[in-house]
C-alpha positions in Angstrom: 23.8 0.2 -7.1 22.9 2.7 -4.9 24.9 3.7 -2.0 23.0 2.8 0.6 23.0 -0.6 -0.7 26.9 -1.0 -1.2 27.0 -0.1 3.0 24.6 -2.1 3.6 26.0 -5.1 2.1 29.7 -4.4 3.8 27.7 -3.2 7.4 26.0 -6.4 7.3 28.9 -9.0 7.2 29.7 -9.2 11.1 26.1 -10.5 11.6 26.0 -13.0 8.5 26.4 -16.9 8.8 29.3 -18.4 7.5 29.4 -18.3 3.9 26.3 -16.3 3.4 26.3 -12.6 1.7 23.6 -10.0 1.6 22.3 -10.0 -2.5 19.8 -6.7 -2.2 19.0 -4.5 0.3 17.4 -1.2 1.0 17.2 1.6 3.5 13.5 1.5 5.2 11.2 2.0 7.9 7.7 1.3 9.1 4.9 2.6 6.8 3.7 5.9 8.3 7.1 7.3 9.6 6.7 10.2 6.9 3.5 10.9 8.2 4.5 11.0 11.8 7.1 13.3 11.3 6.1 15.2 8.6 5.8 19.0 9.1 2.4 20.7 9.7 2.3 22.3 6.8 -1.6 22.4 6.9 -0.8 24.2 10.4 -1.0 22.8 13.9 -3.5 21.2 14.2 -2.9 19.0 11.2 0.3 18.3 11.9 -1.3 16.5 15.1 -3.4 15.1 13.5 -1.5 13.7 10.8 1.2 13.0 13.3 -1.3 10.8 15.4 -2.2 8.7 12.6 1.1 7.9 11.1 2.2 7.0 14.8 -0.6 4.5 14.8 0.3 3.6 11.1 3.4 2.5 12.2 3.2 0.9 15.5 0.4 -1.4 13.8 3.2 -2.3 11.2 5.3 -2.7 14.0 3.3 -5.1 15.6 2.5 -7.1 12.9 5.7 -7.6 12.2 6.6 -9.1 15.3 3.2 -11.0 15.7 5.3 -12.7 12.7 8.4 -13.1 14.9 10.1 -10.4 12.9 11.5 -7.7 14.6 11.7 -3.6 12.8 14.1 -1.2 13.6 13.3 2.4 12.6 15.4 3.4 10.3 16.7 -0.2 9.4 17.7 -2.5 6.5 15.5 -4.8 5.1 18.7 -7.0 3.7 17.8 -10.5 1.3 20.8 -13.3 1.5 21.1 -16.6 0.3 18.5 -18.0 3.1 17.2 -15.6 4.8 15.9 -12.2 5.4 17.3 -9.9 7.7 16.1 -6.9 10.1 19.3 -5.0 10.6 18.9 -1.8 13.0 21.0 1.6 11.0 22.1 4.5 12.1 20.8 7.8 11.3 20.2 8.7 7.9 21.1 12.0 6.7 20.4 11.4 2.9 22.7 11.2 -0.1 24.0 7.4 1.1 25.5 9.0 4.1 24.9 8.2 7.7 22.9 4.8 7.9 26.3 2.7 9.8 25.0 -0.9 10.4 24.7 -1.6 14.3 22.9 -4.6 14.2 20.9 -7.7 13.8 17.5 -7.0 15.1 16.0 -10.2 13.4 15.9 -12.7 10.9 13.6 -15.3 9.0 14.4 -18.1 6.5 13.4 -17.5 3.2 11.0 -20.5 3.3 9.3 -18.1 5.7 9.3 -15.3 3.9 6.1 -15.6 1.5 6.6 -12.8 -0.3 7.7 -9.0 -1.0 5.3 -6.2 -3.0 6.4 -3.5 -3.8 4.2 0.0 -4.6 4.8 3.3 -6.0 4.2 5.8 -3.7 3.8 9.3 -4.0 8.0 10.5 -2.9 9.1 7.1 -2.7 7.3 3.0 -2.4 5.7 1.1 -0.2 7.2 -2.7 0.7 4.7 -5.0 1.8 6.5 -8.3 3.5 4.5 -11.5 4.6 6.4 -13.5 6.5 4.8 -16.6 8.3 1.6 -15.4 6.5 1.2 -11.9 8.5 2.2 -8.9 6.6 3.5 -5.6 7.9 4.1 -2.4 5.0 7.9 -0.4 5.4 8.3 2.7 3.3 11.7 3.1 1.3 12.5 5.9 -0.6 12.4 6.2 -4.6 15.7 5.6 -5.3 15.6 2.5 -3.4 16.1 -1.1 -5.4 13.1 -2.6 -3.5 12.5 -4.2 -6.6 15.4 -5.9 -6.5 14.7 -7.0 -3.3 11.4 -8.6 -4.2 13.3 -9.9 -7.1 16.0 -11.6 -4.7 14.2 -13.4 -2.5 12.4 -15.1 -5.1 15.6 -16.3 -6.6 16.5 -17.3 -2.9 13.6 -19.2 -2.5 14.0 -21.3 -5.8 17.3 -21.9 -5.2 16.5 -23.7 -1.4 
């Protein structure tokens, strides 16, 4: 289990219902983050360029998300329980499973609601697609993340309800 995951699952436990426990969860935030801050490395101008459109990448992720009524934190947890999923807001990450301290619930949907989670290789890490309420919004994780576990979680979750 990755390290990220272990804190998550201990972070998470003040802002859990009684009884319930996180069963997979990864380290994420909106799709086009990387882009928005990646270095211009093609020079200037690209880096504005590229800058602009993974700004718009993820505020349309962003939005959709909460056009779902699920709210994203950037960085954040994307965190599968028992029933529901969960939005939790992190700390900064600085890499190696340190930094990323829980701070807090930002939002959380039933698993009945959830409809599903995809996950995609990426090029230096995946791409999570979540539809909840039937509007889906993209996060990027990093390779090492379980997001397959995730996906793999909530299906269990939603059989067992």
């Amino acid at each position: 289990m990755a390290r990220y995951e272990t804190k998550i699952k201990e972070g998470a436990k003040p802002f859990l219902e009684q009884g319930e426990e996180v069963v997979a969860a990864i380290m994420a935030r909106p799709r086009g983050w990387t882009q928005a801050t990646a270095s211009a490395g093609g020079g200037a101008a690209a880096g504005l360029i590229g800058g602009a459109i993974g700004n718009k990448k993820q505020q349309r992720n962003t939005d959709a998300a909460e056009q779902a009524g699920f709210e994203l934190a950037s960085p954040m947890a994307l965190a599968v329980t028992q029933r529901r999923l969960l939005s939790l807001k992190v700390g900064s990450l600085i890499g190696l499973g340190m930094g990323g301290k829980i701070e807090g619930l930002v939002s959380a949907a039933p698993v009945s609601e959830v409809d599903s989670i995809e996950v995609k290789r990426l090029a230096a890490g995946k791409t999570v697609t979540v539809t909840v309420r039937g509007v889906p919004f993209v996060l990027e994780v990093g390779a090492g993340a379980n997001a397959k576990g995730v996906a793999e979680a909530l299906e269990s979750a939603k059989a067992a309800a």
